[in-house]
N, C-alpha and C positions, 0 to 999 in steps of 0.2 A: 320474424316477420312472416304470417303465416294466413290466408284468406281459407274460408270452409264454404263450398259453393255444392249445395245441395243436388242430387241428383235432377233433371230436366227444371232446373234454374239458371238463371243468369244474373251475377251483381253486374248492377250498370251506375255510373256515377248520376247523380240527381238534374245533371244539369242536360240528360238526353230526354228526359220524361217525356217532353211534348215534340219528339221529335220523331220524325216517321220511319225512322232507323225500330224506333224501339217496338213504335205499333207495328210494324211487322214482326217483331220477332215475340211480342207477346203472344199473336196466335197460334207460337210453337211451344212459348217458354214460359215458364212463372218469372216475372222480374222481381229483383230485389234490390230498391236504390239505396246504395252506402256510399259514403264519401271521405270512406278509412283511408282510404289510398288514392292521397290526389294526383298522381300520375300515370293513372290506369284508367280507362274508359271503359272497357268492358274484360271482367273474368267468365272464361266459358269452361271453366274448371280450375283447380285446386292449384296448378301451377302455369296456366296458361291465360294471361293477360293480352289483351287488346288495348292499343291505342287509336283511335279513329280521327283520323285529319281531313275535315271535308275543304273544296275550292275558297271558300270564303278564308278558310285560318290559313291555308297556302299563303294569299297575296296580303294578308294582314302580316307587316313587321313585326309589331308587336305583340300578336295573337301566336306569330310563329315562333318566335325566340324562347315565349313560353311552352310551349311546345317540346321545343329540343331540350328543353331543360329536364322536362317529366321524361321522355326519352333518354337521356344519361339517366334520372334514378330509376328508370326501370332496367335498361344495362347494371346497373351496379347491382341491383335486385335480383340477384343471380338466381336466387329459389325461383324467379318464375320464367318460363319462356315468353320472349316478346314479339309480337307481331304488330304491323303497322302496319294499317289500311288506309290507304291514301287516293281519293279521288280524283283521278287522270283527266283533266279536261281540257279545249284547248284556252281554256283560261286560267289554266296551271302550268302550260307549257314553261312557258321560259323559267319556273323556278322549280318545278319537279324533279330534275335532274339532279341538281345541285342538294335537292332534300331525300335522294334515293343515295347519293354519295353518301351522306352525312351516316345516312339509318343502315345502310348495309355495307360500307365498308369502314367505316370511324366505328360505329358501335355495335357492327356485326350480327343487328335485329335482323328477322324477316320481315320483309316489306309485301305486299301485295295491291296492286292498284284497284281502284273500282269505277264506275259510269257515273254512279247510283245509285240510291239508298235503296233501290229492289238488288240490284247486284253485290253491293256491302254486306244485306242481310243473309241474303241467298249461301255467298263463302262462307256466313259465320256458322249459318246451318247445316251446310256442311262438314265444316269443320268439328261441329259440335258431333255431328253423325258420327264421325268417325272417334272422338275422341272417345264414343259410349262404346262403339260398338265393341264387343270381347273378340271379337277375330280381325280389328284392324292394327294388329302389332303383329299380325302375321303375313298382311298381306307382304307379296313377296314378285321378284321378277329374275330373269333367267339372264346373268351375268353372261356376254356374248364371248369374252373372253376364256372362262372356263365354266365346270358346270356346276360353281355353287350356286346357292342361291341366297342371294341377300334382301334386307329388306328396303322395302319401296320409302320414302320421306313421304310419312301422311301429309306437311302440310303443303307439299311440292303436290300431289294427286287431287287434294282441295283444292290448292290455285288452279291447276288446270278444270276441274270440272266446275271450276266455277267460268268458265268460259261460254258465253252461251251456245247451244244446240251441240257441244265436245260429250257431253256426258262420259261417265264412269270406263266404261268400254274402251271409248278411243282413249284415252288420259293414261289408261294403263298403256294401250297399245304404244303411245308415244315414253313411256319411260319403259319398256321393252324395247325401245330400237336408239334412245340416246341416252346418255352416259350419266345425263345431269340436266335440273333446271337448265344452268345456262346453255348448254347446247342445243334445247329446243330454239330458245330463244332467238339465237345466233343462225339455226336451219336455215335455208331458203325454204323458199315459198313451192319450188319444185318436190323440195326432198321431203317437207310435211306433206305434199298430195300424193307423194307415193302410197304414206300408211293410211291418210285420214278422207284422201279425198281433195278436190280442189277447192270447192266452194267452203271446206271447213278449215284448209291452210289460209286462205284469204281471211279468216274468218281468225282465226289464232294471231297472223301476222299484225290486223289490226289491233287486235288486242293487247301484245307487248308494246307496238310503236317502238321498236327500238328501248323497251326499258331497261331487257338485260346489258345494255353496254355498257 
């Protein structure tokens, strides 16, 4: 099972064509719609699949059951890393929860939440950013415990900078001072405005809403 995703391309499944997810990311990318792999919405490289879950397939039963379904074969789909982009809204509340259990602790994906198809496109562009660039396998931070140095989880540095007004800079600054996603997530609102500032902890806090728990 093997996808070949052209450099500054993107496979997208045919059924996003007219969807404003994809016209933004045309003016970055060359799309290529295939629908070899019908449990993957978007490849943004050779091992790195996207599933995209916007509010509407949240509150559909049966739009979501198929859903988790292409989610198991992409967990079994081990050759490829899976991420899941899932739009946070407050008309997803009462079932988002239950759909971040399923995706990160039953089958162990990365989840990332979104607003908005400016905001969905924005993480995949960066994600993309990084996944080109030759010196993001080295980016690195300064273990507080001793003085190795290990490396930073690209897709842990894309979720945060896909936070609006966080940019690159603070993102790092915040996985320089906690241990892990979840402990950002867990901070209070005091202890992010130590490194990042107040208006940008208020700014982070809404943005998890409690997802890491």
């Amino acid at each position: 099972m093997q996808v070949s995703v052209p450099r500054g391309h993107i496979l997208c499944r045919t059924k996003w064509k007219n969807l404003r997810l994809v016209q933004i990311l045309k003016d970055k990318f060359n799309i290529i719609f295939e629908d070899r792999f019908d449990f993957v919405d978007i490849f943004i490289s050779n091992d790195t699949a996207i599933v995209v879950i916007d509010d509407n397939d949240i509150i559909d039963d049966g739009t979501l059951a198929d859903i988790k379904r292409n989610l198991v074969k992409l967990r079994r789909a081990e050759v490829f890393q899976g991420i899941a982009l899932i739009q946070k809204t407050t008309k997803t509340d009462s079932h988002f929860y239950k759909l971040q259990k399923f995706i990160t602790l039953n089958l162990g994906l990365k989840l990332v939440p979104y607003l908005n198809w400016q905001e969905c496109a924005d993480f995949i562009i960066q994600l993309i950013s990084i996944e080109t660039n030759p010196n993001s396998n080295i980016l690195s931070k300064l273990n507080k415990n001793n003085s190795q140095v290990t490396p930073v989880d690209e897709h842990v540095l894309a979720m945060l900078t896909s936070i609006p007004k966080l940019g690159s800079t603070k993102s790092q600054l915040l996985i320089s001072h906690f241990p892990s996603l979840h402990s950002i997530c867990n901070a209070s609102e005091e202890q992010l405005a130590e490194i990042v500032g107040q208006n940008l902890a208020l700014v982070i806090k809404n943005f998890f809403n409690s997802a890491c728990h």
